[in-house]
Structures are given as C-alpha cells and as structure tokens.
N, C-alpha and C positions, 0 to 999 in steps of 0.2 A: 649473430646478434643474440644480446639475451635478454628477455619477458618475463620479469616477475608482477606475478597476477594477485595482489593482499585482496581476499574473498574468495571463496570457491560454492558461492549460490549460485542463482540463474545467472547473475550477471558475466558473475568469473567464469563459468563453466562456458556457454556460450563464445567470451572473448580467446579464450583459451584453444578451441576447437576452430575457430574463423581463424585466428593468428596460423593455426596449423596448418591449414589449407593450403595460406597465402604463401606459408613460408616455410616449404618442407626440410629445411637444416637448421633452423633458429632451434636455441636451447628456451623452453619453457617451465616458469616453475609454479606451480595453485599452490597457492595456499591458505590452509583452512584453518581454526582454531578449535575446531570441536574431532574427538575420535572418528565419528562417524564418516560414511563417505558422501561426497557431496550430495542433499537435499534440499528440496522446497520448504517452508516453514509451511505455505500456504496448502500444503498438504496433510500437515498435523491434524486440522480438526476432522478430516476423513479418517485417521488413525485411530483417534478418538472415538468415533460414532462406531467405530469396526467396520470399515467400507473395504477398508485396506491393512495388509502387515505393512510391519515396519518398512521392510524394504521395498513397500510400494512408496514410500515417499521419496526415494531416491531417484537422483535425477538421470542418471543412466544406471541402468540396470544390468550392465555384462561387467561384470568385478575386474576385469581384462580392461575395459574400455582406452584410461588412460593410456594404460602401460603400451598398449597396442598404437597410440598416437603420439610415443614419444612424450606426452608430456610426464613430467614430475611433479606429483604431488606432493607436499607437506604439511607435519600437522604444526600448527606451532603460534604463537598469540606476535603478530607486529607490536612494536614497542616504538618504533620512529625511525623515519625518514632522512636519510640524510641526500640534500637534492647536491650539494656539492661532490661527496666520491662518490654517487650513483649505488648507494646500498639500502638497503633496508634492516632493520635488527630485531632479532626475536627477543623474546623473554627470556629463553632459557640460553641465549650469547652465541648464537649462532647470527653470519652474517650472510646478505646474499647481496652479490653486485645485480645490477640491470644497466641495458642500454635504454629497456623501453617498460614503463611500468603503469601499470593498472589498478586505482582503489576502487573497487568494489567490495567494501566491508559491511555495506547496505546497513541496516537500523540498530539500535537493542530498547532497550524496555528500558522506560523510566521510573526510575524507584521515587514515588512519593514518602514526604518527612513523614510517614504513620510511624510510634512506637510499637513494636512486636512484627514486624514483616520477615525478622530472619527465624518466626517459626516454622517447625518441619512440616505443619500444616496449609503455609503460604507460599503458593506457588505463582510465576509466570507462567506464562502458556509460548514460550517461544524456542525452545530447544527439545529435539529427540529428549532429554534426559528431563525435562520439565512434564512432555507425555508421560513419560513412566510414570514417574510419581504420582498426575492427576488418576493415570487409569488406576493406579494401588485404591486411592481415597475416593475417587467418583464413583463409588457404587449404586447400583438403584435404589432410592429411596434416601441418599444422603443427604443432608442439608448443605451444600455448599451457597458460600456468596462471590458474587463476581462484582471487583473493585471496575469500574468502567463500561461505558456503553457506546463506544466510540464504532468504526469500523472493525476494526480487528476486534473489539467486545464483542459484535455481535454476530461475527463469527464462531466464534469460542464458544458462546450463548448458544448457538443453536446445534452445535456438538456436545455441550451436559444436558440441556435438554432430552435431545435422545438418547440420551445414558442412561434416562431415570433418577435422575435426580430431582430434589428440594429446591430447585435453584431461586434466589433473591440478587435482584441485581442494584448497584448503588453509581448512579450519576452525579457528578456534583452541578452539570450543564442541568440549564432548567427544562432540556429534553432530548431524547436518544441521539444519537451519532449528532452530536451537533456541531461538528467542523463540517459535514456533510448535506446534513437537512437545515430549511430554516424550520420554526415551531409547527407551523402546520402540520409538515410531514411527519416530522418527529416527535410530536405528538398523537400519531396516530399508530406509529411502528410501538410507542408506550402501551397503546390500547389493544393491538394487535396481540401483544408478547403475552397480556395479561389475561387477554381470550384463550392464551396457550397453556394457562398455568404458571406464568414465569412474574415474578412479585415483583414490581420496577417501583424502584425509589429515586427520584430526580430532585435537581435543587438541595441532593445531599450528599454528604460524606462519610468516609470511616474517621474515627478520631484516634481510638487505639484498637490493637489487636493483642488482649488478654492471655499469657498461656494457661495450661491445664490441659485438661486429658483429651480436650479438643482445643477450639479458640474461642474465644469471647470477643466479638467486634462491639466496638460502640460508637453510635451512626447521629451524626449530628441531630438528626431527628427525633435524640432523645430515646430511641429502642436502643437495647441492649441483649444480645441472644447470641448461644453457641452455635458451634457450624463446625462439621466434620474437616472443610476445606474451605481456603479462600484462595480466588485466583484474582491477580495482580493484571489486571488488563487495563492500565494506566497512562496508555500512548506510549510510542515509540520516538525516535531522535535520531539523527545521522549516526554512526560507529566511528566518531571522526577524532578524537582525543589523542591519537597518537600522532597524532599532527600540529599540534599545539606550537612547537619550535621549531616547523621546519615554513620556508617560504609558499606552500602552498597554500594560497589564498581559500578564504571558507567563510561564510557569512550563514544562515542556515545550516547548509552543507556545504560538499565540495565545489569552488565556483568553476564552473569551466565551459568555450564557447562553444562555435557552432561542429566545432571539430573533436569536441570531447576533453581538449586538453585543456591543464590546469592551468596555473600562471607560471608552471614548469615545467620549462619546455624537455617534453619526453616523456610527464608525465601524464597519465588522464584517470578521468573517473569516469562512473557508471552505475546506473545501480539506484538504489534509495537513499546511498551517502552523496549525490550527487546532485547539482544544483545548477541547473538549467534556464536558459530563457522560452518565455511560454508567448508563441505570439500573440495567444488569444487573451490574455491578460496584459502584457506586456510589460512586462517584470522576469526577474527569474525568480521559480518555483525549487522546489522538491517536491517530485510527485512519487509516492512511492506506492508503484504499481509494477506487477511484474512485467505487463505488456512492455512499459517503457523501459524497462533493465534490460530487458533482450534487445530493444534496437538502440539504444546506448551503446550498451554493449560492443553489438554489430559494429557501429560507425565507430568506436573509439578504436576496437582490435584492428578494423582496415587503416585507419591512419597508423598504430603503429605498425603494420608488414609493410606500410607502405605506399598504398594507396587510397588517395587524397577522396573522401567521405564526408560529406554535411548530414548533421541532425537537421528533419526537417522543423522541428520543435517537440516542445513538451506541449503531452495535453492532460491538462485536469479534469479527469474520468474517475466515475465510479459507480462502479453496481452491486449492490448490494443483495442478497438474499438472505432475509430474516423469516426465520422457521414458515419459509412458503409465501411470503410477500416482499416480489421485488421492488426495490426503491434504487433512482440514479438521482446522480448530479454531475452536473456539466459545466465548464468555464466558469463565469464571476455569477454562482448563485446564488450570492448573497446580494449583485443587485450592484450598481455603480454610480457614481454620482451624476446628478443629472438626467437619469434615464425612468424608466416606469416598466410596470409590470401587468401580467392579467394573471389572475387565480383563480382554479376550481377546487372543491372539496365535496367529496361525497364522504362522510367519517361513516358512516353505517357499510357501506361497502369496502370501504378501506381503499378508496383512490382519489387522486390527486395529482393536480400539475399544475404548475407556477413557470411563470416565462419572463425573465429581463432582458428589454429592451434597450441600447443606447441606439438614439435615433429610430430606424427602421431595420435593425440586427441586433436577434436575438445571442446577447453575449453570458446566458446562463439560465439553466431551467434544473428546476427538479422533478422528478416523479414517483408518485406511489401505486401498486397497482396496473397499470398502462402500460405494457410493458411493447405495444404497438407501436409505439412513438419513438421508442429508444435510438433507432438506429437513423432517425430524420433530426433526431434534435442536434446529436453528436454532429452531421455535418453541417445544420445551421451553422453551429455555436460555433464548430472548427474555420469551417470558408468562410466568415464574416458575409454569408447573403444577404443582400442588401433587400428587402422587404419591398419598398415601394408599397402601393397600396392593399398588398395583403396584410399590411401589421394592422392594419386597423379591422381586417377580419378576422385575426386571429383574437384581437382584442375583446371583439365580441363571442366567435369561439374556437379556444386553443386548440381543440379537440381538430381545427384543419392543418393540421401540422402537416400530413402528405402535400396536399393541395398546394398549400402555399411553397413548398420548397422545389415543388417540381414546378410551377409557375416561373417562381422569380430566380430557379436556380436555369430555365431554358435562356430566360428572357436575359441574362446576363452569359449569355454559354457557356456556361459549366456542368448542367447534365447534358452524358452521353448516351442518355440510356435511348432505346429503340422505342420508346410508349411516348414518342411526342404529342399523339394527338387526344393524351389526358389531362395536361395543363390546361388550366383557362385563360 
C-alpha cells in the first residue's frame, strides 16, 4: 500500500512514523516544500533569541532518521489532488500515486492589501529562511515594527525583544492577542509589554510601507517613521488552495470526522489545515496548536495502516507567554448566549480571571498572571462539570477554582484522585 503524507511538520512527521510501525512493508512518501529538513516553526523564535542553532529546530535530529524507517522524503510544492486516479501533482510535473493519503500542509501567513510589503526590509517570521533575514536586520538597537499582536505576534515579540531591539508594535484589534483575550486581559498584556519597553499601538494600522535606504511605515494614527525592519505577523490561514478543484470538502479548513477523514474516502487531514468538531463548542473548529497536530496526526495515520482510531475532539487551548506574563484561554471565552460571567482584575499586579458560565458549567475563562488555575479550568471547560451549587461560589470568588472542581467533579464521579477527603 502506498502513503503519501502533503506536509512534513509535526503533523506529517509524527503520521509518517506511526504509519511505519503499523505497517512495516507499505511504501511511504513526506513531503515537504521547503529545502530544509523537517522542523517546528514553533521553534524559530528560540532561533531568534539564540537559545538554539538552527538544527535545534529540527524535528528529528539523526540526518539518517528517515532513511533508516524506510520512509521517502521529498522536496517539492503540491499543486492538486486528483481524488479520482489517487495522485497528487507537484509543481515542478512530477506525479505520485497513493492508496492512502494525508494533508497536513498546516498554515501560511496572510499577506495584508499594504502597498510596499515585497520590500527586502519586510519580512514574515514563518520559515527557516524568514529567520535568516530577520537575524541579518534585528540587530541590537534596531528600530524594527511588528505588523500584529495576535498570538503568534506575541511570540515573535518577545523573541526581538531580547534581540535588543527598538521594537513598536501596530494592532488594528482595539487590544493585544484579541482572538484570544477579551479587553480586560488584553489590555493589560498592552501595559505589561510597555513596562518592557515595547511601544504598542492598538485600534491601528500600517497604511503603506515606503522604500529607501530603510522603510517608511505610515500608521493610521497619523505617525510616519523609518524602521530598519518590519515583520509581517498578520495571522495565519489553512495551506489549503491546492485543493480548490478537487472534492475534498473545506469550509475554514480541511472538513473531516471523528476518524480524521475527509469527504474522500482514503483521504485524511491533520494538523492546522484541518478542521475538526470541538465538543466543547460544538461546531467544528481549526485549532491550530501543535498538541492537537500530533494527536490528529496519531488517529488519522492509525486509520490509514488500518486500525480503526476516534478523535476524542478538538480543544480550543492556549497559553500564552508574553515577555514573562502567562496568559490562557479556554473553550467559548468570549462568553455564549444566555449565560453570565464573574470577573477579577488586579491591573497593578497584572492578574486576572474571567469565567463563562452556561447554566452551572463553566464553558470558557481566561487568565492573566494565575497561572495556578490553569490546569483546573482546562478540565472544567473540557468535562462540562456541572457546578451545582459551587457556581454561585465561584461567582462570588473565582479564585475557588480547586475547590469547586474537586467538589462537583467527586460528586458526579469523575475525579480519581486519592484526596477524597478535600472536597466539601
């Protein structure tokens, strides 16, 4: 049987190496679109800061690795699918058959309409070869601007940061990571970044980006100033365009059920191009985090060797560390109809937690600071525990986040743990 894998990130590599296990004679092929060998993006900004060489971003590290598991790699850009002869086609007119096939092409970067972004000064921050460039221009003491303050912005962010850099940053959201925070919080990660030295501009834009012997941004706000570099951290979006005419269904991403596969049968996705049911929302998401690429991954490569794998679902997680102050969000934190919420803010400390409630289950919270709660909210939010009369304790202080979840998560038996006699 033959597995071709379009992606070779965490998603592809992981399916690639499980397919192998299961099915030590199947012919395997990764395929990647960049020179390099397979890597994490999510390892660049440690590139950046100098935690790590280059080839600490690499996702296996023995240059043998493949070759040693039989599988094949290639380098090469997919161009489209054909689900009827079971091929795939490169750019450069090479074709490959499959019996069993995998998209994991995961994100790219969204190019905003700005005039001057194809200067040699404007970069993304998402490929080995986008590193290079920023390490040439981020020197200490440069003035760079950073287009976005989303999650991945603020990662980025806190890798020029310890570069030494001038860094200004420009939001158009009316405040940081705002697919992730509501105002509160992200208002506060504003005040945080600016205690750091980092200049945050929200509720604005770049208009254009001027050339000359550096750039010239001009920021709806009316300023107008040069910058050594600007880096393009504008959101990301599925990798899914080569798919345009073939019958694999795609709505966000890639749609596909509880078994990974798409609406063609043989094929599956995985990954951040992928497009999942979340039970805690209950809709399908894209969540694109690496935790969920890998068990994607996992359960898609066991259905194809063969062995029949449910996703248990998607969960919309994230944690954030902005230069030294964690922030998460969990499930629907933006709150749901019908439901209600309780909120603390200490902005002089820089902490903060917000909780939504539908009924007596908490189905989204965020946090600034707190970084104790973390691991009780996530299975709140995940198990739908039903509160009973803790939600009204919590409403008065959220800060019982342990208490109530070991209460109401006994009293429903769901915890295992051995401290029964801490609940009340």
């Amino acid at each position: 049987m033959k597995h071709v894998i379009i992606g070779n990130g965490p998603a592809g590599v992981v399916a690639a190496e499980t397919i192998r296990k299961h099915r030590p004679n199947d012919e395997i092929w990764l395929i990647g679109d960049e020179p390099e060998p397979s890597y994490s993006r999510m390892a660049i900004p440690y590139l950046l800061i100098g935690n790590i060489p280059e080839a600490g971003t690499y996702l296996r590290k023995d240059p043998g690795h493949f070759d040693r598991l039989c599988i094949s790699t290639v380098q090469g850009r997919v161009v489209s699918l054909d689900a009827q002869a079971r091929t795939v086609a490169l750019s450069d007119g090479r074709v490959l058959p499959f019996d069993r096939c995998l998209i994991a092409t995961g994100s790219q970067p969204v190019r905003p309409p700005i005039p001057g972004l194809d200067s040699p000064y404007v970069h993304p921050c998402w490929t080995l070869r986008d590193a290079r460039s920023i390490q040439q221009l981020a020197k200490p003491g440069a003035r760079v601007l950073q287009m976005g303050a989303g999650f991945i912005g603020c990662i980025i962010l806190e890798a020029l940061a310890q570069r030494g850099v001038q860094l200004t940053v420009v939001e158009m959201g009316d405040r940081m990571v705002p697919r992730m925070m509501g105002p509160g919080a992200g208002g506060m990660i504003k005040a945080w970044c600016e205690t750091k030295g980092v200049r945050v501009f929200t509720g604005t834009r770049v208009e254009a980006l001027e050339p000359g012997d550096k750039v010239r941004a001009r920021l709806s706000n009316g300023r107008s100033e040069d910058f050594d570099l600007v880096i393009q951290a504008t959101g990301v979006r599925p990798n899914i365009g080569f798919l345009a005419n073939s019958p694999v269904r795609c709505l966000q991403g890639v749609l596909v059920d509880e078994t990974l596969q798409t609406a063609v049968p043989g094929v599956y996705a995985a990954g951040d191009c992928a497009e999942a049911f979340d039970p805690v929302v209950g809709k399908t998401i894209v969540s694109a985090i690496q935790p969920n690429a890998v068990d994607q991954a996992y359960v898609a490569a066991m259905n194809m060797a063969g062995h029949r794998n449910q996703l248990r679902g998607v969960t919309q997680i994230n944690v954030l560390d902005t230069l030294g102050l964690v922030s998460t969000s969990f499930g629907q934190w933006e709150g749901v109809a019908g439901g209600d919420h309780v909120e603390i803010a200490d902005p002089q400390r820089f902490r903060y937690l917000r909780l939504e409630f539908k009924d007596d289950v908490v189905v989204g919270a965020n946090s600034l600071g707190m970084t104790e709660h973390v691991g009780v909210m996530r299975n709140l939010v995940e198990r739908g525990v039903r509160l009973g009369r803790w939600k009204e304790a919590l409403k008065q202080d959220p800060t019982r986040l342990m208490e109530a979840y070991l209460a109401s998560a006994q009293a429903q038996g769901e915890w295992q743990g051995r401290s029964r006699g801490t609940a009340r």
